[in-house]
N, C-alpha and C positions, 0 to 999 in steps of 0.2 A: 504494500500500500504506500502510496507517495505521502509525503508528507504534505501539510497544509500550506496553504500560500501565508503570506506573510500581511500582502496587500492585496486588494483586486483595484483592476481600472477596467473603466468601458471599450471596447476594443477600439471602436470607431472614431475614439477622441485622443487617443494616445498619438496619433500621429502629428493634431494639431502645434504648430508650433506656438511656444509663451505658453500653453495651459500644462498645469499641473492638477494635477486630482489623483485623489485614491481611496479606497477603502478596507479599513483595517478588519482582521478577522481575530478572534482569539489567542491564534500562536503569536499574539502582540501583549496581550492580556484583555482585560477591560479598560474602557476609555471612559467608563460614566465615574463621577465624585459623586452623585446625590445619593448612593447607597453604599460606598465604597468602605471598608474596614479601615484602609488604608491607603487615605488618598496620596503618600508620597509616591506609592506602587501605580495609581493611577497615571502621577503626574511621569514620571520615570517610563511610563509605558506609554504617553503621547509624544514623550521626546523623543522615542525609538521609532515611533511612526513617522514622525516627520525628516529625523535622518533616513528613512526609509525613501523617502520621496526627494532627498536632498533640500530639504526646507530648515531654515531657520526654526528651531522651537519657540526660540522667543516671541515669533513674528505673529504667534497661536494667537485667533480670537473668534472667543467661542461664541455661538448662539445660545442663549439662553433659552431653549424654545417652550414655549409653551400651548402650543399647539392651535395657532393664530395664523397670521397672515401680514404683521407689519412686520418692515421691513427695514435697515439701518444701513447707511449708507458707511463705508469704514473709509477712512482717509489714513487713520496711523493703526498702533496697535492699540487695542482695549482686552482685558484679561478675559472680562466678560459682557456681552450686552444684552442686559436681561428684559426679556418679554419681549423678542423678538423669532422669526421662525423662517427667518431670510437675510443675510448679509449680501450686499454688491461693493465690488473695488474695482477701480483701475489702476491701484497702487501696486508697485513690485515689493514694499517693505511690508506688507502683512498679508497671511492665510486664511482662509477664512474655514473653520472647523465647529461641526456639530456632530452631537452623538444617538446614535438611533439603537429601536432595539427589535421592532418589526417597521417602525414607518419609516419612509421610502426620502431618500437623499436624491433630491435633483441638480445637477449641474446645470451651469448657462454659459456659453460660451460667444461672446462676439472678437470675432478676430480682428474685424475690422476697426473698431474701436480701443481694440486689448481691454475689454471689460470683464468681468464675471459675478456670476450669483452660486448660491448656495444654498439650497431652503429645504427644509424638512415638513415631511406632507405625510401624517396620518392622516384619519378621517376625517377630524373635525376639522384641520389646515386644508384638505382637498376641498370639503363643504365651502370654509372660508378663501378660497379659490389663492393658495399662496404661490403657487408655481405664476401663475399671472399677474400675482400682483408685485414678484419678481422684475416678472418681463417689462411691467409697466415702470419700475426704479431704473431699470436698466435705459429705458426710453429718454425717460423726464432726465437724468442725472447724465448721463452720458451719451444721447441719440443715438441710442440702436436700434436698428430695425428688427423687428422680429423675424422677419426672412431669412437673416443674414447671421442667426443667430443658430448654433449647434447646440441642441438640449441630450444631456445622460440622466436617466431614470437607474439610479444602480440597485444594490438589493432592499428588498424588505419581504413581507411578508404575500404571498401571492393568491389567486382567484382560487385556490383546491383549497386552500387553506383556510383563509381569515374569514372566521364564522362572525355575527354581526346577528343581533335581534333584527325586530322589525322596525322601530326604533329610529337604527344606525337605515339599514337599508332604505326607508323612504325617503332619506334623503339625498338620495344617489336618481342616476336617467337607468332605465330597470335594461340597460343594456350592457350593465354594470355589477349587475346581482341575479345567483341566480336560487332558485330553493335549494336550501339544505334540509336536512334530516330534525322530524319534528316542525316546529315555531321557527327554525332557525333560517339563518340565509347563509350565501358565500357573498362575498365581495370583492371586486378586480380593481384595486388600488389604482395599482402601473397601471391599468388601462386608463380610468377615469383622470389623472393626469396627463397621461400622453394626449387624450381627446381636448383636456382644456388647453394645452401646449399649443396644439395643431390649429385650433380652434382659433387661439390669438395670432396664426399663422406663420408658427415656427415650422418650418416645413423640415428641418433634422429631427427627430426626436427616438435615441434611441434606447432601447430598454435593456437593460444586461441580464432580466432573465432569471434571478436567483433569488430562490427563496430562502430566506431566514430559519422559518419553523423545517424545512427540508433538510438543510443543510449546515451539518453538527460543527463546523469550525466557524461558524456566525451564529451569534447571540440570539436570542428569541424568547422574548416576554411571553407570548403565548406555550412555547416549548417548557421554558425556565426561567420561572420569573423571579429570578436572583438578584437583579439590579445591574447585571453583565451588561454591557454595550459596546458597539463597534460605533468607529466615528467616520467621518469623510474630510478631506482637507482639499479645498479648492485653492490655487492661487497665481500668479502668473510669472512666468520667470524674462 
């Protein structure tokens, strides 16, 4: 058996020149502090992540997210910007990093600009439409067009997987949920974002595909809800 990766990237964006992004899997450890025993172990294992991508640790600033839709535009570094669930920069001196543990990290990428976004979308952030309200910081702060704009859906939790009441499901377009077993529903995350991505007519948007609760060297609140989390680091070299 191979051993775990260390980082995943989306394939389709690795080639972009100036972006950097990745996302961390276990054999890094966990990246969350709000459950952590020992958040030096935490912090020691963001710094290994970001050597991993050749990034400054110092440059880390993290989303505070709480599972919203505003969005903070980063000019330097901040340790943390809390109540936020979307960072954009076109600075080369900071990263922009959040931590997931089923919901879904999307990248934004304009080349043309050298800008990027960063936003974390569970349900309640897909509902509050964060991936577009992304695109729209990216617009108003830097003039990017959405066309011209490269989007990565990387892992979270997927359409086999994430059960949802009825609740969570009406508030989805029902091409999005399908019935499960009993009261219960499925829900396609990655799809319902790619659709609102497409929608604001990012015409890239690509999905990596990996589920979370599937796949035992990425974290999963629904699998094990230990406080474990993998993070994502977007930034531009």
């Amino acid at each position: 058996m191979s051993a775990a990766p260390q980082v995943l990237t989306i394939p389709a964006l690795e080639a972009e020149p100036g972006l950097v992004h990745g996302f961390s899997t276990i054999s890094l450890g966990t990246m969350g502090l709000t459950q952590a025993p020992d958040p030096e172990a935490v912090l020691a294992s963001r710094r290994h992540f970001a050597r991993a991508l050749e990034i400054d640790a110092e440059s880390l600033t993290v989303a505070g997210a709480v599972h919203g839709s505003h969005v903070a535009r980063i000019d330097e570094h901040h340790d943390v910007v809390r109540g936020v669930d979307a960072l954009v920069t076109d600075q080369r001196r900071v990263a922009l990093f959040a931590t997931y543990a089923d919901c879904y990290p999307i990248v934004l990428w304009d080349a043309e600009h050298r800008c990027v976004a960063l936003a974390h979308a569970g349900w309640r952030g897909t509902v509050a439409r964060v991936g577009p309200a992304a695109l729209k910081a990216l617009r108003s702060e830097y003039g990017s067009s959405p066309a011209r704009i490269k989007a990565g859906i990387g892992p979270g939790i997927c359409g086999r997987c994430y059960e949802v009441g009825e609740e969570v499901a009406s508030q989805f377009d029902a091409q999005f949920v399908r019935k499960g077993e009993g009261d219960r529903f499925v829900l396609d995350l990655a799809a319902a974002n790619r659709a609102q991505l497409e929608a604001e007519g990012v015409g890239e948007v690509h999905v990596l595909g990996l589920c979370t609760k599937e796949t035992d060297y990425l974290p999963s609140h629904r699998r094990n809800p230990d406080g474990t989390r993998f993070a994502a680091i977007v930034a531009i070299r």
